[in-house]
C-alpha positions in Angstrom: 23.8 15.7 -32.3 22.8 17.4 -28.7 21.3 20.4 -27.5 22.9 22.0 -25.2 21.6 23.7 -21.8 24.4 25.5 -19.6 23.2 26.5 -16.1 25.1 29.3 -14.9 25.2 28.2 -10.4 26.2 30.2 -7.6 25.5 27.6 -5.3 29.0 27.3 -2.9 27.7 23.6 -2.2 27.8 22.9 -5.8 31.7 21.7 -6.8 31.7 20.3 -10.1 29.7 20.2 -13.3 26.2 18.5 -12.7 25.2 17.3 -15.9 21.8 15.4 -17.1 20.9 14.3 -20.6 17.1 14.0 -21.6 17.6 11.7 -25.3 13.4 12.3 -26.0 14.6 16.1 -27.0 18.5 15.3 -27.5 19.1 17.7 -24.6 22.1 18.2 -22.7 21.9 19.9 -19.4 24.8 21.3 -17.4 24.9 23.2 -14.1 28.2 25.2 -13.9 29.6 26.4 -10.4 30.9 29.9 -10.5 31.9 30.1 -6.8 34.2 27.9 -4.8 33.3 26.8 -1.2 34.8 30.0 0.2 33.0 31.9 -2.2 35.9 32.8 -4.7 35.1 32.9 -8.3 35.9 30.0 -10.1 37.2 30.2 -13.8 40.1 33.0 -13.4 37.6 35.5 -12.3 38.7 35.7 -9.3 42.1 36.8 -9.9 40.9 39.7 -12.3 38.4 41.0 -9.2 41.5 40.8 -7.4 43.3 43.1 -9.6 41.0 45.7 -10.1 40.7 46.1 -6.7 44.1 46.8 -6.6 43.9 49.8 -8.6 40.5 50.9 -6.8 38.1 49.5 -9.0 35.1 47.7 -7.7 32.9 46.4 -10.5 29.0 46.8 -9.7 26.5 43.8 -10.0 25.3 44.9 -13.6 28.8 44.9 -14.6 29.3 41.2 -12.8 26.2 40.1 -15.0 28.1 41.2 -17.9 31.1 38.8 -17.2 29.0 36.1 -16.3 27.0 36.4 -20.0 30.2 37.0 -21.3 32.3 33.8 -19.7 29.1 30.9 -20.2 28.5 32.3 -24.0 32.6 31.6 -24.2 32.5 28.8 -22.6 29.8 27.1 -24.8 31.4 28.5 -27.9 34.9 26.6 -26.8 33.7 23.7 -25.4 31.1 22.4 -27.6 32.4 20.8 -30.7 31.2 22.0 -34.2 31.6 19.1 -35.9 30.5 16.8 -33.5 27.2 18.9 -32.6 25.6 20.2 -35.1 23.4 19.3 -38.1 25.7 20.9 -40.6 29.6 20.8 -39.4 29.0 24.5 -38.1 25.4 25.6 -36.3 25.1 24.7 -32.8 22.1 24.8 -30.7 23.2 26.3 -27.1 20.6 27.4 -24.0 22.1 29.4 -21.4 20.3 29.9 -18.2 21.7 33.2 -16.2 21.0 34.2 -12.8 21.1 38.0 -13.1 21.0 40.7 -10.4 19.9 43.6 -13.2 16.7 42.6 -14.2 17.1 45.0 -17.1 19.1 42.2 -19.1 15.7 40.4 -19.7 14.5 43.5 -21.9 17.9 42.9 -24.2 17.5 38.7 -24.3 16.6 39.0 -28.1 19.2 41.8 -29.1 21.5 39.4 -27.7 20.6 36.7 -29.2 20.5 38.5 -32.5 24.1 39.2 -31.8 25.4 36.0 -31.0 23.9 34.4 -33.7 25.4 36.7 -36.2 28.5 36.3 -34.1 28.8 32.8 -34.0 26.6 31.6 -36.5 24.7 29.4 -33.8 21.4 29.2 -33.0 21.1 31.2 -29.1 18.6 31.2 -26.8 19.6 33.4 -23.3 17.2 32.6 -20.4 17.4 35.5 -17.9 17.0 34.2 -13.9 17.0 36.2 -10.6 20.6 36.2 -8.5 19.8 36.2 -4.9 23.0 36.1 -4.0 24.5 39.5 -3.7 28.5 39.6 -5.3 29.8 43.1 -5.7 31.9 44.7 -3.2 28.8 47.4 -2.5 31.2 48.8 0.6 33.9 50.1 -1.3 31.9 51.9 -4.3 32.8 55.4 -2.6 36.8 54.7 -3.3 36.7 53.9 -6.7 38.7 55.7 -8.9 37.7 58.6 -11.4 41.1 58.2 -13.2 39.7 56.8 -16.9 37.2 58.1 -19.1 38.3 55.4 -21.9 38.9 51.7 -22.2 40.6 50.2 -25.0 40.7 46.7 -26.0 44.3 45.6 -25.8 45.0 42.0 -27.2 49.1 42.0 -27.9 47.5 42.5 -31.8 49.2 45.1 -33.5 46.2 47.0 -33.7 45.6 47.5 -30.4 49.3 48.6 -29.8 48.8 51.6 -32.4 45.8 52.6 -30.4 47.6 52.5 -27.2 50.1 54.3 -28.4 48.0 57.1 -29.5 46.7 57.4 -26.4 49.6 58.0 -24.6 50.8 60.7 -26.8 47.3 62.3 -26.4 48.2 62.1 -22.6 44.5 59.9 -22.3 44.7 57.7 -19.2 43.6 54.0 -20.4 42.3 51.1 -19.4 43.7 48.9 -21.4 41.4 45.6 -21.1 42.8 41.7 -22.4 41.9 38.6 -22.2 44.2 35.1 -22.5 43.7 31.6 -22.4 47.2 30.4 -22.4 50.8 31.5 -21.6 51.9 32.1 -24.4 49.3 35.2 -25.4 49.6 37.0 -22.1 53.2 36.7 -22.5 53.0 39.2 -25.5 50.9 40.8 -23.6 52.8 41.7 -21.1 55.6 42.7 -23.0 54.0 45.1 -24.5 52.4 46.3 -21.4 56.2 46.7 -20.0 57.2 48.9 -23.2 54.3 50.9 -22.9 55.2 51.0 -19.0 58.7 52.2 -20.0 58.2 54.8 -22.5 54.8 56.6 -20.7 55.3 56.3 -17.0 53.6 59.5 -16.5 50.1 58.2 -18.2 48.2 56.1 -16.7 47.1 52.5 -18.7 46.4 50.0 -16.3 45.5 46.3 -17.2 42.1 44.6 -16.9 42.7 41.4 -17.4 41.0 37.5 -17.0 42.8 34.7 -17.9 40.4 32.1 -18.4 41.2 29.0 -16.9 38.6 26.6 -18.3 40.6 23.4 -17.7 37.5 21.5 -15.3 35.2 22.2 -17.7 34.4 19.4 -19.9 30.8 19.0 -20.9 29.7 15.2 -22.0 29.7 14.3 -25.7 31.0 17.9 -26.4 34.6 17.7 -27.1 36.1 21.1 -27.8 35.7 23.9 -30.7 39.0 26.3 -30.9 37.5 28.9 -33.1 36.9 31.5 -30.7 34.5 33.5 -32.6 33.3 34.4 -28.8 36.7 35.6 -28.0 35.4 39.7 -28.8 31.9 39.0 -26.9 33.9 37.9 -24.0 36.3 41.0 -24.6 33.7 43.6 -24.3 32.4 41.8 -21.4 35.7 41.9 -19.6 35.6 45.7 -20.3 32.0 46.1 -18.8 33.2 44.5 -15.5 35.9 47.0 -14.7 34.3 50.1 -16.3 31.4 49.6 -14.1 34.0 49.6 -11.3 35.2 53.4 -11.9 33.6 56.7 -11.5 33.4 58.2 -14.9 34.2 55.5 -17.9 31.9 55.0 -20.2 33.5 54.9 -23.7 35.1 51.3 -24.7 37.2 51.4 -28.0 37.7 48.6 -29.6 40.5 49.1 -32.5 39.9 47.5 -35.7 41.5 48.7 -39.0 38.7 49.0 -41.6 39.5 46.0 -43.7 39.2 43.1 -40.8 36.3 44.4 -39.0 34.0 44.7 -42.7 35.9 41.4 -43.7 34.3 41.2 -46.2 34.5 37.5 -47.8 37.4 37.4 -50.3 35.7 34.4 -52.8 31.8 33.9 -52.8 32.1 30.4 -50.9 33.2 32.1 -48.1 30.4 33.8 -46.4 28.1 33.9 -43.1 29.7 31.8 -40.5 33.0 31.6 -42.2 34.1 35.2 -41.7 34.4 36.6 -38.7 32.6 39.8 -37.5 34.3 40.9 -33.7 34.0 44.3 -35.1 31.4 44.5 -37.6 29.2 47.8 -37.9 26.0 46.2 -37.3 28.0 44.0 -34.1 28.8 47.2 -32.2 25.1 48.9 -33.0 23.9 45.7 -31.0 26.2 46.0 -28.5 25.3 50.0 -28.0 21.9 49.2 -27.8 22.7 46.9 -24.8 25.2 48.9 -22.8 23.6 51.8 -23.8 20.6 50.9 -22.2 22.0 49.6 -18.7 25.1 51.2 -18.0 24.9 54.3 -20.6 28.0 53.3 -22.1 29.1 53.4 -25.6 31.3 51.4 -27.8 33.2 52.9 -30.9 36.0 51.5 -33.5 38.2 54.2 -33.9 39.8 53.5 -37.0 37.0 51.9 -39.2 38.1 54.0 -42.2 41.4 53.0 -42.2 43.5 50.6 -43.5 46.3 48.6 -41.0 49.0 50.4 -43.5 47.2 53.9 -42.6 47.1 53.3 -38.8 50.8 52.4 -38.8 51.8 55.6 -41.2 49.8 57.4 -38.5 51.1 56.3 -35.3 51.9 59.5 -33.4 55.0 57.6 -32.2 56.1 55.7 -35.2 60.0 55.3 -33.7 58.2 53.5 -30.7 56.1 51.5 -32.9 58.8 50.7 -35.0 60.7 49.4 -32.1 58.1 47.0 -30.1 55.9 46.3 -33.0 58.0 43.1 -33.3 56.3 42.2 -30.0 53.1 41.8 -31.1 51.3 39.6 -32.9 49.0 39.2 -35.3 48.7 35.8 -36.7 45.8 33.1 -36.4 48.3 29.7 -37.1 50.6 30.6 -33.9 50.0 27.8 -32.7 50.9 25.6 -35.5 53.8 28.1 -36.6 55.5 27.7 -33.1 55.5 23.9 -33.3 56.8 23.8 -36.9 59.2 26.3 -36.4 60.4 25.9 -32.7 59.8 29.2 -32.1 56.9 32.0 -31.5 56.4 33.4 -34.7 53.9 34.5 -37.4 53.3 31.8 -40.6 53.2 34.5 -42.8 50.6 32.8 -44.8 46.9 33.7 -42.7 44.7 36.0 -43.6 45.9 38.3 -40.7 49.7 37.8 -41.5 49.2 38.4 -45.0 47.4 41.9 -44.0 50.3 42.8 -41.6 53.1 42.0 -43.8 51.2 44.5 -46.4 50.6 47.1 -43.8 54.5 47.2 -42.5 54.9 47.4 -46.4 52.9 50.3 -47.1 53.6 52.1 -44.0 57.3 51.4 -43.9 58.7 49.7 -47.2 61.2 47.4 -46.4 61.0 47.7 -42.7 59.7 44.5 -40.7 61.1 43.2 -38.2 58.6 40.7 -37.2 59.9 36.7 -38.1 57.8 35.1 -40.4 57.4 30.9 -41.3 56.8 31.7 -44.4 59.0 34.7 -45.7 58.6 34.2 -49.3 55.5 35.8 -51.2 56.6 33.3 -54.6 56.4 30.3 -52.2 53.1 31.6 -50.7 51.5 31.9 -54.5 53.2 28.8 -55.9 51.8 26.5 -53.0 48.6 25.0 -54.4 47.6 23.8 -50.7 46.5 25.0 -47.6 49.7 27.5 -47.4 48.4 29.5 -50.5 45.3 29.7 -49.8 44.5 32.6 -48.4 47.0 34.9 -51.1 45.1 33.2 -54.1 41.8 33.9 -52.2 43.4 38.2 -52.0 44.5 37.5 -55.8 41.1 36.5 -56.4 39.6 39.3 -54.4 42.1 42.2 -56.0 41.2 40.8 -59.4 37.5 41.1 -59.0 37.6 44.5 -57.8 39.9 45.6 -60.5 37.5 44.7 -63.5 34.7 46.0 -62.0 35.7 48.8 -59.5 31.8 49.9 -58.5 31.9 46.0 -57.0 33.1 47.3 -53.2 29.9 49.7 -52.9 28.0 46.2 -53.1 30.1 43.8 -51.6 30.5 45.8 -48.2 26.9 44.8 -47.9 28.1 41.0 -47.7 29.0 40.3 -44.1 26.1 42.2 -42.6 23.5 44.6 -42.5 24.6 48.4 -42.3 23.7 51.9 -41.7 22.0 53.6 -44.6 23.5 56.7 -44.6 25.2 57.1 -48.0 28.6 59.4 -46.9 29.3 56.4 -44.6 28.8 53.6 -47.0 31.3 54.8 -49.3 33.8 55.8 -47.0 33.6 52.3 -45.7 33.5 51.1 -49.8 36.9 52.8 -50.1 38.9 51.7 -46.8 37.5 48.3 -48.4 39.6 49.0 -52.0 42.5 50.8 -50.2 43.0 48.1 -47.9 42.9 45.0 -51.1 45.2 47.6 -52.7 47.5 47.4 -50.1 47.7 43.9 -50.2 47.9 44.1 -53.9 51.0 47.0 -53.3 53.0 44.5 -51.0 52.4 41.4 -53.2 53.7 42.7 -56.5 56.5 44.6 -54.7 57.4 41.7 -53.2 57.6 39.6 -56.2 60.0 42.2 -57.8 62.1 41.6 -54.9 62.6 38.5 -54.7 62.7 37.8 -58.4 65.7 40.2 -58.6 67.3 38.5 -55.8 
C-alpha cells in the first residue's frame, strides 16, 4: 500500500498532476493545479464562481479556502482506492497540503481531522500553507446581495425536496446549494429546481452549484473508490463558498430525517466505517466549531426528530409533494438499477429505497408513484443474496428492538459520541424506534398485499 500526499497548487505554470513516489516511506506525492493558464479554476469551480456571480454573490477568500479543503479531501476520498491502498480493505492514509489565505484554518487542523476521520474512517492529516496569491473578487464585495439568511442543502433526495418546499410556503428566500458529478444527478436536479421554479416564482431559491469534473485527475497506483463518504464534506463546503458571498447568510440546513443521519448500524457487524454519518450529531458539532469560529455561521438538521414518513405527513404542500416527489431520488444502486433496467429508477432493495418506500407508506398508504426494480417486498425477503440483504438486516434490526424495547436508548450511542443532555437523547432514542417501526408498518402491510393479490 501507499501513502498518499496531495499538494493543493496555484501555480498557472503548473498544467498537469506532478507526482513523485519516495518507496523508503511508501509515499506518494501529488501536486494538483487549481488554476488554468488564464487563471480559471480548474475542476468545475470555475463554472460555479461564474454562477454566483450571476446572482450577485462574490464568495470571500475564507470561503474560497473552504472549497478548496472541501474539493482535495473529495478528491482523495474518490480517487484513492480502498482496497488497493490500505492495510485493511478500508483505512487509507491521505496528507493534504493547503495553501490558505485565512490563517485561522490552522487553529481548526485537528477538529478537522477529527471529523474526517470519523467521516471517512481514514487516517487525515491537513497541513495548512500560506496563499500568496489573492483569488476573491475583493472589487465587487459592496454589490453582493442581502437576499438569503438560509442555505439548504438540496441534492434531488427527497429529503431535501420536503425542506424546500417548506421553505417556500414559509415565504424564506433559499439558497438551495448541490453538488453533481455526473449527468444523470444534476438532471434530477434540475427538474426539481424547475417545479420548484413553477410553483414559487415569487420566492426566491437560487442554485449554488459545482459540478465536479474530476476526469484529469488520476493519481499513480490509486485507481478509484466510488463511496463518496466525502460527498457531505464537500457539500457543506460548497455552501461556505457562496454564503460567504452574500451580506447576511449565515445558517446552512442540512435536511436529514432522524433515522439516516443517527444510522444507526442495523446488525452488530456493521459498524464504524461501514455506516455512514453525513449528518451525524457529533459531525455537525465539529463542523459548528469550524464555521463557527471563522465565518460565525452555523449549521443545523432540521428534522432530526423525525422520521422520513413524518417529514412527508408534514409537508406544508403535500399536493405539490405528491406530484414531483416522483422526481427525486433516493436510491444508492442507481447506477446499477439504470443499467439492469434500462431506465433511471430506484432498486427498491438499498437501505435508502427501503426507507422511502416505508415513508410514502406511512405518510401516504398506497400512494407512490416512484418506479421501483424491485417492486415486490416477498421477493426482497425471499432472496437470500445481495437483493435481500438489507430487509433481513431491518428484520433483524425491528426484531431486536421488539424484545428488548429499552435497546434504542443504548444503541443510539453506536455510530458516535453524543450530547449528554438526557431530553435530547431520548427524543433521538424514539425517532430511532418510530422510524424501524415504520419500516416494520410498510413491510407487514405490504406482505398482506401482495399475499392477497
Amino acid at each position: 500500500m501507499y501513502r498518499y500526499h496531495l499538494i493543493a497548487s496555484f501555480d498557472k505554470d503548473l498544467h498537469s498532476l506532478v507526482c513523485d513516489t519516495y518507496p523508503n516511506t511508501s509515499t506518494i506525492s501529488v501536486r494538483l493545479p487549481f488554476l488554468a493558464s488564464n487563471s480559471s479554476f480548474r475542476y468545475g469551480l470555475q463554472t460555479t464562481m461564474n454562477e454566483l456571480s450571476k446572482q450577485s454573490i462574490y464568495p470571500s477568500e475564507s470561503g474560497i479556502d473552504a472549497i478548496i479543503l472541501g474539493l482535495m479531501v473529495y478528491i482523495a476520498d474518490m480517487k484513492i482506492s480502498r482496497d488497493k491502498q490500505s492495510q485493511n480493505s478500508w483505512t487509507r492514509e491521505i496528507t493534504l497540503t493547503i495553501p490558505v489565505f485565512d490563517g485561522l484554518w490552522k487553529e481548526y487542523k485537528v477538529t478537522l481531522e477529527r471529523m474526517l476521520k470519523f467521516l471517512t474512517g481514514d487516517i487525515w492529516e491537513i497541513q495548512f500553507t500560506k496563499r500568496e496569491v489573492f483569488l476573491a473578487d475583493k472589487e465587487k464585495f459592496g454589490q453582493r446581495t442581502d437576499k438569503y439568511r438560509i442555505a439548504s442543502l438540496f441534492s434531488g433526495g427527497m429529503d431535501s425536496l420536503i425542506a424546500a418546499i417548506n421553505y417556500m410556503e414559509q415565504k424564506q428566500p433559499t439558497l438551495l446549494v448541490s453538488h453533481a458529478g455526473e449527468g444523470r444527478v444534476r438532471h434530477w436536479q434540475m427538474n426539481l429546481l424547475a417545479a420548484l421554479d413553477s410553483e414559487y416564482s415569487n420566492v426566491s431559491h437560487e442554485n449554488a452549484y459545482l459540478w465536479t469534473n474530476l476526469a484529469d485527475i488520476e493519481l499513480p497506483e490509486a485507481e478509484k473508490d466510488m463511496n463518496q463518504r466525502s460527498r457531505s464534506f464537500l457539500f457543506i463546503t460548497i455552501a461556505i463558498l457562496a454564503m460567504s458571498g452574500t451580506k447576511g447568510c449565515t445558517q446552512l440546513l442540512m435536511p436529514e430525517n432522524g433515522l439516516i443521519a443517527l444510522n444507526v448500524p442495523l446488525e452488530y457487524m456493521r459498524i464504524g466505517s461501514h455506516s455512514t454519518r453525513t449528518t451525524h450529531p457529533f459531525y455537525l458539532k465539529l463542523w459548528n466549531e469550524v464555521v463557527g469560529g471563522i465565518f460565525k455561521f452555523s449549521i443545523s438538521n432540521p428534522y432530526w426528530n423525525k422520521t422520513k414518513g413524518e417529514m412527508a405527513a408534514e409537508c406544508l404542500n403535500k399536493d405539490f409533494f405528491k406530484k414531483v416527489v416522483n422526481l427525486s431520488y433516493s436510491c444508492s444502486s442507481v447506477n446499477s438499477a439504470n443499467i439492469r433496467s434500462g431506465q433511471s429508477q430506484h432498486c427498491g432493495h438499498c437501505l435508502p429505497c427501503i426507507i422511502r418506500r416505508a415513508a410514502m407508506h406511512g405518510a401516504f398508504g398506497d400512494f407512490d408513484p416512484s418506479s421501483y426494480l424491485y417492486p415486490k417486498v416477498k421477493e426482497l425477503i425471499d432472496d437470500r443474496g445481495a437483493i435481500g440483504e438489507q430487509i433481513r438486516s431491518f428484520q433483524y434490526a425491528i426484531k431486536r428492538l421488539r424484545e428488548n424495547p429499552c435497546a434504542n436508548k443504548i444503541l443510539i450511542h453506536k455510530p458516535g459520541p453524543l450530547e449528554n443532555d438526557e431530553t435530547y437523547l431520548t427524543e433521538l432514542a424514539d425517532v430511532y424506534t418510530r422510524g424501524l417501526m415504520e419500516v416494520e408498518q410498510w413491510i407487514q402491510d405490504s406482505l398482506e398485499m401482495e399475499n392477497v393479490n
